[in-house]
C-alpha positions in Angstrom: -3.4 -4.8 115.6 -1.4 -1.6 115.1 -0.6 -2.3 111.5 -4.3 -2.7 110.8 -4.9 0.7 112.4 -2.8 2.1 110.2 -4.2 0.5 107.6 -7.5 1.8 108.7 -5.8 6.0 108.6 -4.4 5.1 105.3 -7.0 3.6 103.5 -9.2 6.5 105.0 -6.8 9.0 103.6 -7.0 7.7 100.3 -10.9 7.7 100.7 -10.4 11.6 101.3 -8.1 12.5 98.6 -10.3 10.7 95.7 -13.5 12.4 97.2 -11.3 15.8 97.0 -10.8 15.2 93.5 -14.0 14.4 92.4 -15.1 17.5 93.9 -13.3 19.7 92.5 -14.8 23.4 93.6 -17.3 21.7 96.0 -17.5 21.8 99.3 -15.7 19.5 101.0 -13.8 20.6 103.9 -14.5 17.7 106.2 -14.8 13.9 106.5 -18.7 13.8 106.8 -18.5 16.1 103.5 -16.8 13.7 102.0 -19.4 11.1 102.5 -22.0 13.0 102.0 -20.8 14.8 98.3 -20.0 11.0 97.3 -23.4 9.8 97.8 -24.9 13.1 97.1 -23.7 13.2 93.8 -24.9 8.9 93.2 -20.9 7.7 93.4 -21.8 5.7 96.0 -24.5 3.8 96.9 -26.4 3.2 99.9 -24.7 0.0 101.4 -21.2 1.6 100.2 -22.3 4.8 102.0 -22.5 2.9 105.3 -18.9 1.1 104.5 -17.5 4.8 104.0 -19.3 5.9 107.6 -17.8 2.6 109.3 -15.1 3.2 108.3 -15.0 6.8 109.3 -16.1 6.1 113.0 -13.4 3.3 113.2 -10.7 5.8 111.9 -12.0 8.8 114.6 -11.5 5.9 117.6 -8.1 5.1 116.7 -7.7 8.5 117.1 -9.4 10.1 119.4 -10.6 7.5 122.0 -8.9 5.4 124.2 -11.2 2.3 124.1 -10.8 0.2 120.8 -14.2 -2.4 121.0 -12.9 -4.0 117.6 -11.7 -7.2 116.8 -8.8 -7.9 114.5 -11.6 -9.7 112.0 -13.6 -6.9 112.1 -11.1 -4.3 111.5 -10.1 -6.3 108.2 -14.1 -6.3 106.9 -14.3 -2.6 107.2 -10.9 -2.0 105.4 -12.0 -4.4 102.7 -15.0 -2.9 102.2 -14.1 0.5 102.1 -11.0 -0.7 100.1 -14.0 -1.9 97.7 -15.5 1.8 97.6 -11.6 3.0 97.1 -11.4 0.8 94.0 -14.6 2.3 92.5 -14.0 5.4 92.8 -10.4 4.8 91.4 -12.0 3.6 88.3 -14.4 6.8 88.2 -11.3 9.1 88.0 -9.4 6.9 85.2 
């Protein structure tokens, strides 16, 4: 299960970077900012908005909390969907 949580800081890093430079001169100091200027500005939708916040809460229990309530199957859907929102926004910066 570690490698997946890595897998979870990573991909959630990446996430963070390409929302940092999309918004270039925006605000965008934290991770909700993040979100929020993505869907704000229509490069995500709805459902991938809710992958993005998933995603987000999963990444602040790893490293925050002491209780983990995830399964291995359900840390690997959240990291392929985000993964999903990743390779959009990739293609939005090509």
């Amino acid at each position: 299960m570690s490698l997946a949580k890595y897998d979870v800081i990573a991909t959630w890093r990446d996430i963070e970077a390409l929302a940092s430079d999309l918004a270039i001169d925006k605000n965008v100091r934290t991770p909700r900012s993040a979100i929020a200027y993505l869907s704000d500005s229509n490069l995500i939708n709805q459902q991938e908005h809710v992958a993005l916040r998933t995603l987000l809460k999963l990444r602040n229990e790893i490293t925050h909390a002491s209780d983990f309530p995830y399964t291995y199957n359900e840390v690997q859907k959240i990291i392929t969907d985000a993964k999903t929102v990743l390779s959009k926004l990739k293609k939005i910066l090509e």
